[in-house]
N, C-alpha and C positions, 0 to 999 in steps of 0.2 A: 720804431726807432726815430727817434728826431733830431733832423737834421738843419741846423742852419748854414745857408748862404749869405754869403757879404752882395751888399750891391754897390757897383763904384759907381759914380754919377758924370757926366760930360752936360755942363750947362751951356747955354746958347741962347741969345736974344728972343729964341723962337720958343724954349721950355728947356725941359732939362731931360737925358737921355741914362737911364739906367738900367747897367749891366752885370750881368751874373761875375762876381770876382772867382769863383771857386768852381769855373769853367762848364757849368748844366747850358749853359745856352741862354738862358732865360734875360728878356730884353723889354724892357717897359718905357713910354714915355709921357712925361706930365706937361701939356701944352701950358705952357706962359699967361695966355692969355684967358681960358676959361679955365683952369685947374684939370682938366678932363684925362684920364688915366687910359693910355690904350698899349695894351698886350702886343708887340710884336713879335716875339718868339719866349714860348710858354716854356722850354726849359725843362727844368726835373719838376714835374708835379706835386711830387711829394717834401719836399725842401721845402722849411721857411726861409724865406725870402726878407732880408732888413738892408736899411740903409737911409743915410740922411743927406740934406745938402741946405745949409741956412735952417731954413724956416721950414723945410719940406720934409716930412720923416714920413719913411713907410715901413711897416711891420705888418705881423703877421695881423690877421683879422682874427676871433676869437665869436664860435656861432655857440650856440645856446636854444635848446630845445626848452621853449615855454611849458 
């Protein structure tokens, strides 16, 4: 079953802070300065995870066996 999550965004001078709308926990944030994505609470594993802010979108990643 596939489940998507909303992600709300809280932006700041420092990067931008995004959190799980549809309450799994899940908390990510994108530093300002080098783009660099770090996980801080990983939430439902199984949920996609979307959300934008400007110029910034994250979605699901989509893998493929060569």
């Amino acid at each position: 079953m596939d489940t998507t999550h909303r992600l709300q965004v809280t932006s700041s001078p420092a990067g931008l802070l995004f959190e799980c709308a549809d309450g799994c926990g899940r908390r990510l944030v994108v530093d300002g300065r080098s783009g660099e994505l770090t996980v801080i609470d990983r939430g439902d594993p199984f949920a996609r995870h979307v959300g934008a802010n400007g110029g910034v979108e994250l979605q699901p990643v989509v893998i493929s066996q060569a």
